[in-house]
C-alpha positions in Angstrom: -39.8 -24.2 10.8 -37.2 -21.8 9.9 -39.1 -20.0 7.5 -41.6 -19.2 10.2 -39.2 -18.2 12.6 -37.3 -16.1 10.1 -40.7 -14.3 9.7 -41.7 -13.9 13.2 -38.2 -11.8 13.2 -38.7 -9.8 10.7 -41.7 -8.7 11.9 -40.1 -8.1 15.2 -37.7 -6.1 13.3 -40.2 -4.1 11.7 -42.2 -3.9 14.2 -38.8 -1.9 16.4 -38.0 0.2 13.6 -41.8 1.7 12.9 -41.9 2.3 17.1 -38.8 4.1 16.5 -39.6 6.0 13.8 -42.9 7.1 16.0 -41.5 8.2 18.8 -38.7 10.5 16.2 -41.7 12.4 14.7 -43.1 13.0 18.0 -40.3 14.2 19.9 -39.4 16.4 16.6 -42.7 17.9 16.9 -42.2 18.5 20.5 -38.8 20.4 19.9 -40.7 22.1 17.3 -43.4 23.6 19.2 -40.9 24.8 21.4 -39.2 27.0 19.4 -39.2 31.0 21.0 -37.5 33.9 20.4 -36.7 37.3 22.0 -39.9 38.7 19.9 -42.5 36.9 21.9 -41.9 38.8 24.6 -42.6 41.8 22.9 -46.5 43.3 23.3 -48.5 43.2 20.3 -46.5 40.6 18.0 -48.2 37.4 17.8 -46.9 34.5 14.9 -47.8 36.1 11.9 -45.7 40.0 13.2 -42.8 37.3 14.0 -42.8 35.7 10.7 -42.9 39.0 8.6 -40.1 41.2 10.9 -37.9 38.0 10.3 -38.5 37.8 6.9 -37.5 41.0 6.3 -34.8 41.4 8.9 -33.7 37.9 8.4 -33.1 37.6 12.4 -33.0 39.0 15.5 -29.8 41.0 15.9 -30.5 43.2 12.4 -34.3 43.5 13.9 -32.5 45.3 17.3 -30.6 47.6 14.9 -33.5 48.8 13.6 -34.8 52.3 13.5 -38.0 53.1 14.4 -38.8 54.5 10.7 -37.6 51.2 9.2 -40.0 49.2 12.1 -43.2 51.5 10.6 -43.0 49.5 7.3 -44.0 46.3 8.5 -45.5 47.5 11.6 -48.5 50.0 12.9 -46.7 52.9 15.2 -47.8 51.3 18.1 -46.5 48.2 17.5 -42.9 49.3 15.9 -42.8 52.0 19.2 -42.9 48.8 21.2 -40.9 46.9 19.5 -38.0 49.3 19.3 -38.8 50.3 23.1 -38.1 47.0 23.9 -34.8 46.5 22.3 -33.8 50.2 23.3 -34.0 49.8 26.5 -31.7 46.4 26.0 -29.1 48.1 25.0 
């Protein structure tokens, strides 16, 4: 008899710990998805713009110091004019 019931516990246990575990992943993917910055705002720059100004700017503040030459490397004209438009006018 207490063999079983010890089971039944552990199981319950278990059972707890994988609910929890669950509902961690899918509130960290919630949080995740969430994640915005200043630069979606912007016209024209969509994930893959965001990833490549903050890979080479390494974040926001350095990407506002920019000058419009330095913007035209990763960036079309159009895009780097709105981009440093945007943060001009900030400022």
């Amino acid at each position: 008899m207490e063999i079983i019931s010890k089971s039944y516990l552990l199981l319950l246990i278990y059972s707890i710990q994988e609910e929890v575990h669950r509902f961690a992943i899918e509130y960290h993917k919630l949080l995740r998805g969430k994640i915005s910055t200043i630069l979606d705002d912007i016209n024209g720059i969509g994930p893959a713009r965001k990833k490549i100004l903050l890979l080479n700017f390494k974040n926001v503040y350095n990407l506002k110091e920019a000058s419009l030459e330095e913007l035209e490397k990763y960036l079309s004209k159009r895009v780097a004019k709105n981009v440093y438009d945007y943060f001009k006018d900030m400022k």
